[in-house]
Legacy VTK file of the C-alpha trace (Angstrom):
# vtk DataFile Version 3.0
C-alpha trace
ASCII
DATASET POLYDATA
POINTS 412 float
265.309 -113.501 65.947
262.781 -111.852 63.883
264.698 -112.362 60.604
264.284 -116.298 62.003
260.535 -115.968 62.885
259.807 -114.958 59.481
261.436 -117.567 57.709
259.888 -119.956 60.250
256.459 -118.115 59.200
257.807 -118.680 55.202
258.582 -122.474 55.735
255.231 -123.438 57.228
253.333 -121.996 53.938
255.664 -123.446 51.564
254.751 -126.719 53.013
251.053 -125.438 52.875
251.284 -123.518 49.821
253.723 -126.064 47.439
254.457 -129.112 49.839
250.487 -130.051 50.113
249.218 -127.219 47.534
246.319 -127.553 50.454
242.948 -126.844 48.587
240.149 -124.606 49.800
238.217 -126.489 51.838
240.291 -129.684 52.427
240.951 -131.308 55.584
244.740 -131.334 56.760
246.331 -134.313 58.991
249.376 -133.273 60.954
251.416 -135.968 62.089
254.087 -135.009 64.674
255.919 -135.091 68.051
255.234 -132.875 70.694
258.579 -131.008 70.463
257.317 -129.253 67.497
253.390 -128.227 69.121
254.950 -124.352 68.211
255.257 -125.316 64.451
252.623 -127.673 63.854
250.407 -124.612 65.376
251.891 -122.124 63.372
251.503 -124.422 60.378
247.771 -125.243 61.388
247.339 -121.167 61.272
248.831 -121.207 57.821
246.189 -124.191 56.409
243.578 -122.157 57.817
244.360 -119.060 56.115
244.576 -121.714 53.050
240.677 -122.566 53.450
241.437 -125.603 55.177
238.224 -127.176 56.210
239.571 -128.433 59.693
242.750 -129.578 61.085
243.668 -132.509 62.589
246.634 -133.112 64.685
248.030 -136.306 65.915
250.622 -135.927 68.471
253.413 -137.909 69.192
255.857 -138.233 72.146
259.100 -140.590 71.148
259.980 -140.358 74.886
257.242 -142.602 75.569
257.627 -144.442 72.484
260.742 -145.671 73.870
259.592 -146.127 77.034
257.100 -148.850 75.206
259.617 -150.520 73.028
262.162 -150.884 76.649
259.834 -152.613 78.749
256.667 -153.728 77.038
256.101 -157.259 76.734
257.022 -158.640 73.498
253.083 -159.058 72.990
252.852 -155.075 73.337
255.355 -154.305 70.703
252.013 -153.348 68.391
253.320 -150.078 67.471
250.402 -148.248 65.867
246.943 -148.942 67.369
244.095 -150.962 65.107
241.670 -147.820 65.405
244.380 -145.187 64.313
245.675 -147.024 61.648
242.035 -147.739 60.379
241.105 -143.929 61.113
244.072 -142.568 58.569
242.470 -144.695 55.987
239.066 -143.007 56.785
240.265 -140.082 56.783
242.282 -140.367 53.028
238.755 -141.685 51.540
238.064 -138.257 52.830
240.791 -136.837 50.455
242.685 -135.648 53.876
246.177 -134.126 52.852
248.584 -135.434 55.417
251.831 -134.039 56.761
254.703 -136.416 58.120
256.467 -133.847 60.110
259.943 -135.561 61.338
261.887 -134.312 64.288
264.842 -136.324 63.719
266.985 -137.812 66.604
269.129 -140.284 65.077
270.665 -142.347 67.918
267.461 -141.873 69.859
267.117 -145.710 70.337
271.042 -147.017 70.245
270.926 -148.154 73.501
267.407 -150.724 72.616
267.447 -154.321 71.671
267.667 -154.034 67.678
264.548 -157.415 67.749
262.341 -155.244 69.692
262.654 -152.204 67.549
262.186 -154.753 64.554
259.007 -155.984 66.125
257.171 -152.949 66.641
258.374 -151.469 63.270
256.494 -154.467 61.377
253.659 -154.306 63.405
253.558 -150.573 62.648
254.132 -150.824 59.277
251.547 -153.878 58.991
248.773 -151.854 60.235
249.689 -148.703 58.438
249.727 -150.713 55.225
246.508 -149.744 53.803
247.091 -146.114 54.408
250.390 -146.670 53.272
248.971 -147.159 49.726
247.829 -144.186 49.186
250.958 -142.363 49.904
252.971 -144.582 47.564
249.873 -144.309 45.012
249.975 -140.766 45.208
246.262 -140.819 45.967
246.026 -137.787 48.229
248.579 -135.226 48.637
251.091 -135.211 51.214
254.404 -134.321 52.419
257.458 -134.979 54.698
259.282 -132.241 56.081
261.604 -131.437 59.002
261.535 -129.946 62.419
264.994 -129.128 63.842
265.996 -130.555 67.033
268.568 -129.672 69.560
269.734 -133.508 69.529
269.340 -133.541 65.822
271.724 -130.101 65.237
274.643 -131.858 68.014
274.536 -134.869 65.871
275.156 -132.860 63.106
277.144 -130.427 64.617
279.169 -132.300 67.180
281.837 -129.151 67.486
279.379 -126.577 68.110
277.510 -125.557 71.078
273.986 -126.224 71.374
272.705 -122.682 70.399
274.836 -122.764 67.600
274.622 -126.104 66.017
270.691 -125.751 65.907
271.166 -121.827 64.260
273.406 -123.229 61.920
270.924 -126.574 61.318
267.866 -124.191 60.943
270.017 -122.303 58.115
270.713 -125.429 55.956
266.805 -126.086 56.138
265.715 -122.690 55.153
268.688 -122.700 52.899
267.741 -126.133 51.285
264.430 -125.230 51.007
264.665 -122.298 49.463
263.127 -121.032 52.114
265.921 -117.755 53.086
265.090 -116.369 49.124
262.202 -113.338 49.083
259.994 -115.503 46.515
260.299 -119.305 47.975
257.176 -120.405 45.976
258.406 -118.807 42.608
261.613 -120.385 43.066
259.983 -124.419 43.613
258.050 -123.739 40.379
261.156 -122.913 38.800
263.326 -126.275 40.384
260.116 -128.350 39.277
260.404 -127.999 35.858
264.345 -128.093 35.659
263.503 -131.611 37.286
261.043 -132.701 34.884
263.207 -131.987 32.068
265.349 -134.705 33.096
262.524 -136.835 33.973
261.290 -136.505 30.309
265.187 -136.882 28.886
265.284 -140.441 30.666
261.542 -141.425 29.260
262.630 -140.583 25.738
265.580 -142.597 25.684
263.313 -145.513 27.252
266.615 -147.320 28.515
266.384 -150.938 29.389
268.778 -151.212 32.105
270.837 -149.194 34.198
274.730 -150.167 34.871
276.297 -148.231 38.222
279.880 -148.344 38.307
281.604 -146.424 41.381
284.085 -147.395 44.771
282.823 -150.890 45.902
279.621 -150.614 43.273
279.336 -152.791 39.929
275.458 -152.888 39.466
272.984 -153.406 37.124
269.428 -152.960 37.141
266.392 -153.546 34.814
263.539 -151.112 33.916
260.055 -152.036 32.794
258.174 -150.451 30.203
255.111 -150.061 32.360
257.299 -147.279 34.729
258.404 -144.015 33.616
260.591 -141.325 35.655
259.233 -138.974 37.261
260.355 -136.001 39.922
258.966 -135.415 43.139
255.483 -133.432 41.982
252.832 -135.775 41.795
249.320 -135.357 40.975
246.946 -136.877 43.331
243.402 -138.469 42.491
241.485 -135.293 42.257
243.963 -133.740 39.616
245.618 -131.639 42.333
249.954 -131.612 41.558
251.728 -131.176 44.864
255.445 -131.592 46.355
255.764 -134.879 48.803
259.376 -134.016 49.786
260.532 -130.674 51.033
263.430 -130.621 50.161
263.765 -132.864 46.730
266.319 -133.303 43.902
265.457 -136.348 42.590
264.153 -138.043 39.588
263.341 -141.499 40.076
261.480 -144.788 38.963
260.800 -148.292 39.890
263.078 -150.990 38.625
262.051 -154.387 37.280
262.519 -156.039 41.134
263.943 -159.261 39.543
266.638 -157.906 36.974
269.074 -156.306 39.528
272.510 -157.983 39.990
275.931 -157.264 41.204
276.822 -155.336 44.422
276.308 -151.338 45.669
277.928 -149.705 48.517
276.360 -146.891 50.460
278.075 -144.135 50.723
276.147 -142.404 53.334
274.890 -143.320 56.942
271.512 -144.471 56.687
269.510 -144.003 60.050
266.729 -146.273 60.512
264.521 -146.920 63.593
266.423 -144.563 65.725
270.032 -146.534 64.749
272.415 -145.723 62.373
273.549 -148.301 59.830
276.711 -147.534 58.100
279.551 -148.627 55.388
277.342 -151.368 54.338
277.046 -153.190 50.873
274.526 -155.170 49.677
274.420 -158.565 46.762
271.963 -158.863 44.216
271.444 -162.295 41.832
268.011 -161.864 40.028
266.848 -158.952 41.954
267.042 -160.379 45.592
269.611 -159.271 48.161
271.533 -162.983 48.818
274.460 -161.163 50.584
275.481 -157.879 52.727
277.258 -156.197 55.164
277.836 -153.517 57.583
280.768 -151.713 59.593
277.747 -150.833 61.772
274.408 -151.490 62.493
274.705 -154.640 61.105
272.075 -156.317 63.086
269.666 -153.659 62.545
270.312 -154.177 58.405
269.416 -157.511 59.389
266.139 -156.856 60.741
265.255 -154.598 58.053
265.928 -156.889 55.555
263.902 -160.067 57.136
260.904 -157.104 57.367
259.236 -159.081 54.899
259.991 -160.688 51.481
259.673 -157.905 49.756
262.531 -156.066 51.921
265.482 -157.884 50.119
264.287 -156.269 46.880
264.489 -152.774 45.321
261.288 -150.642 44.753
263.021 -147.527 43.903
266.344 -146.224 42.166
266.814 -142.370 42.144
269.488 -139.977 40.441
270.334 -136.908 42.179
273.063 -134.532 40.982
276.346 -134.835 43.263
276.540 -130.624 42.311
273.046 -130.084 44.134
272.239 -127.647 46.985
272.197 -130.157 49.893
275.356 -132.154 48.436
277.442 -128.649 48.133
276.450 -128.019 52.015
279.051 -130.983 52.532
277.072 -131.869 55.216
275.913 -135.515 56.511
272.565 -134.982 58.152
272.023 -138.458 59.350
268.284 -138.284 57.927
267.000 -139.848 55.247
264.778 -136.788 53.970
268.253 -134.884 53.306
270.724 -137.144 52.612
268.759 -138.807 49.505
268.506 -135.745 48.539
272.461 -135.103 47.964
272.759 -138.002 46.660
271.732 -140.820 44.215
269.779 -143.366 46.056
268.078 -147.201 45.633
265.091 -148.093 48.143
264.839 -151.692 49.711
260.962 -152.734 49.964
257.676 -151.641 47.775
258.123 -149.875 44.866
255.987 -146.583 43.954
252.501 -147.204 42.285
252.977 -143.447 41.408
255.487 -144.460 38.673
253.040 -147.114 36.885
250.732 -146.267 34.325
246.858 -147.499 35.814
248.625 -149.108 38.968
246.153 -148.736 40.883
243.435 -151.077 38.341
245.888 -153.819 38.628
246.052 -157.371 40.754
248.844 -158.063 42.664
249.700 -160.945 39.514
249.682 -158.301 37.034
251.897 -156.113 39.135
254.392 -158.751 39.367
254.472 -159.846 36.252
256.075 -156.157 35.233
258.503 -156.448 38.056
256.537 -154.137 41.117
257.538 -154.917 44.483
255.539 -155.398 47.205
256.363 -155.305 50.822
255.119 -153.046 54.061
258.303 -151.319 54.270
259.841 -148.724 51.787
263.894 -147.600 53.003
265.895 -145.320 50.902
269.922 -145.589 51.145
272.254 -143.702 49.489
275.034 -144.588 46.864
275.552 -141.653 44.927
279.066 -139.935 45.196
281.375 -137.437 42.746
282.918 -141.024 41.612
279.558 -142.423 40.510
278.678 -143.398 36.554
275.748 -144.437 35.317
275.373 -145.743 31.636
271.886 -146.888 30.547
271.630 -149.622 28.142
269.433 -149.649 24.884
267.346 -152.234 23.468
270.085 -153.463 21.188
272.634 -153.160 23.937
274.684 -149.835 22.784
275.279 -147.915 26.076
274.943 -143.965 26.611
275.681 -142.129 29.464
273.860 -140.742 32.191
276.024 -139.605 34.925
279.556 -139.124 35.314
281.789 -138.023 37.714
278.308 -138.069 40.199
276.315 -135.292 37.683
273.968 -135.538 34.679
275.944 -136.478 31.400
272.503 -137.538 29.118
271.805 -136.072 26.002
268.771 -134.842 24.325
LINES 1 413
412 0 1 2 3 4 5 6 7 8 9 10 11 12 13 14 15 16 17 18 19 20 21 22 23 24 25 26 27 28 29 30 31 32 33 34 35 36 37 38 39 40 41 42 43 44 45 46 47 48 49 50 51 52 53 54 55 56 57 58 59 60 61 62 63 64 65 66 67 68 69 70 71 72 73 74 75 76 77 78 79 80 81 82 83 84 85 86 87 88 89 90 91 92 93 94 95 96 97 98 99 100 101 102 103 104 105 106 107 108 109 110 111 112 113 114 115 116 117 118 119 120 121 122 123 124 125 126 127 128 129 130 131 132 133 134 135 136 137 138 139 140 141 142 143 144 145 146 147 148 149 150 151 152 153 154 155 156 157 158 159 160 161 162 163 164 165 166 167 168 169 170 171 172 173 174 175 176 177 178 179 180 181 182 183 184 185 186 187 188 189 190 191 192 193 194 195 196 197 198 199 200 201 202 203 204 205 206 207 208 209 210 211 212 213 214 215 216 217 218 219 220 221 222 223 224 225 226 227 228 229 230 231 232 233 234 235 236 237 238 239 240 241 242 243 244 245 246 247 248 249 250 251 252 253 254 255 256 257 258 259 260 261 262 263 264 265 266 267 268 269 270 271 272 273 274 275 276 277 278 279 280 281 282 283 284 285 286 287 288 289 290 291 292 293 294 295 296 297 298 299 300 301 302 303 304 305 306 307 308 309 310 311 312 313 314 315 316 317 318 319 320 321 322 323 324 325 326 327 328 329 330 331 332 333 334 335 336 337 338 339 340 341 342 343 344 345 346 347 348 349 350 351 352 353 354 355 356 357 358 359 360 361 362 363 364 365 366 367 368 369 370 371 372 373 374 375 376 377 378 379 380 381 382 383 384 385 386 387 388 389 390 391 392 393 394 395 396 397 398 399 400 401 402 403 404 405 406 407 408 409 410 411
């Protein structure tokens, strides 16, 4: 118990110390439910010690969530209120750094009308919008992280009892995380640069397109010269470099949204609004989804896709190593956060300001005219497998390679 207490003590300042890289006086939003009030405290202990100015919590309870999305009427399917969506934009003016803490529980909602969820999801996202911006923008820092549940660990860990699938859960965070090494911090600065490395391998070759060959995936997909690849440290508007994914292995960019054709599989579950959508493929002609399907959750694919326009196009395409610390736990975790994380991955919806050049100074005409994608939601699935290549193409249309067998293959 106390070698767990400390390495619950270690993982609230990495997310203070790297995830945010929380400045002396800076405010701190925490967002997160209930079930985690002992972490979010001992993490609101850990930004004060920082020089955190004040902390700001705001609690939420996915019991009554549910509850709302059950038996509201369809006219109270709002999701997020008007004055708390406004308030989070307030409060990044302020330069706030916010924490997404997620306490996954991915069948939570199985059981609820798939339209409903879909209803209060856009409204949500709608309203959240604006704040949503300066996430993707990489305005202000901020970070997503995870809370370990009991229903998240049996999920996982369907075999094991209770006690023991959320031990063995907590160990493949700290383990992920780097988290269960003596010098946690040391260690990200280290995995940072081996990322960027990459990053800058891709931007030198300046490929054109990419072509994704694997089991049920023939796909190709444009790049603009306005985007460049990047890993997950980002630099917000005050200079400030900090982590937005805890764990990360990725390096990723933003594709040109209307040069992706052919078809991808997924070769992970994707849970999304408490459902889990599986064995699904999707059809691209000139960069728009115009066919798919799903062994399950297809309805709930459906939803996400009529989101908005901008949901039946990519804003995202990231490599991750299939020889990578969460991929060699051979574990599914059913959450987004981790799973992309062992795997290569493509987002449906807006595409990541963070990647263009001046993004922010442009009009939505000018943004489109280089292929961004613009939409209110932003889902990450997962394609990447040890049978995934990846060649880019050149300018004159010689090919090199990228990945094969699911790892890095590029050259210098």
């Amino acid at each position: 118990m106390n070698q767990f207490v400390n390495q619950l003590e270690k993982y609230a300042d990495l997310v203070v110390r790297v995830g945010l890289n929380l400045q002396n006086g800076q405010k701190l939003l925490i967002r997160g439910d209930i079930s985690a009030s002992s972490f979010i405290r001992l993490v609101t202990k850990k930004a004060y010690e920082a020089g955190a100015l004040e902390v700001l919590v705001d609690y939420r309870d996915e019991e009554i969530q549910k509850l709302t999305v059950t038996h509201a009427p369809e006219e109270g399917l709002t999701g997020v209120p008007t004055y708390i969506a406004n308030g989070y934009v307030d409060l990044a003016e302020e330069n706030i750094a916010f924490l997404n803490l997620q306490t996954p529980n991915p069948s939570f909602y199985k059981d609820v009308d798939p339209s409903r969820m879909a209803s209060i999801n856009k409204s949500s996202s709608s309203r959240m919008n604006p704040f949503f911006q300066y996430i993707t923008n990489g305005s202000i820092s901020w970070v997503i992280v995870t809370y370990a549940t009991k229903e998240w660990a049996a999920n996982v860990f369907p075999d094991l009892s209770e006690e023991e699938a959320l031990t063995k859960l907590w160990e493949l965070i700290f383990y992920t995380t780097r988290v269960d090494q003596e010098d946690p911090v040391s260690l990200w600065k280290k995995h940072i640069k081996e990322m960027t490395l990459n990053a800058n391998k891709l931007n030198n070759k300046q490929f054109k397109k990419l072509h994704y060959r694997g089991p049920g995936t023939d796909l190709t997909i444009q790049l603009t010269n306005n985007a460049k690849w990047i890993c997950a440290e980002f630099t917000n508007d005050q200079g400030i470099a900090f982590v937005p994914n805890l764990p990360t292995e990725e390096v990723f960019t933003i594709p040109n949204k209307y040069g992706v054709n052919g078809t991808v599989s997924s070769t992970k579950p994707l849970v999304y609004s408490g459902n889990i959508i599986d064995q699904f493929t999707l059809t691209f002609k000139d960069g728009k989804v115009i066919d798919f399907s799903a062994e399950k959750g297809y309805e709930t694919l459906k939803n996400l896709l009529d989101t908005d326009e901008g949901a039946k196009y990519l804003g995202e395409i990231a490599i991750v190593p299939h020889d990578s610390p969460i991929s060699n736990t051979g574990v599914v975790f059913n959450n987004t956060l981790f799973d992309e994380n062992a795997s290569c991955h493509l987002a449906l919806g807006n595409a990541l300001g963070i990647c263009v050049e001046n993004s922010k100074e442009m009009n939505d005409e000018e943004l489109n005219q280089i292929g961004f994608n613009k939409s209110i939601t932003h889902v990450d699935f997962m394609i990447g497998s040890g049978e995934l290549n990846i060649d880019g193409v050149l300018d004159d249309g010689t090919t090199q390679p990228i990945f094969r067998n699911g790892n890095w293959a590029i050259g210098q």
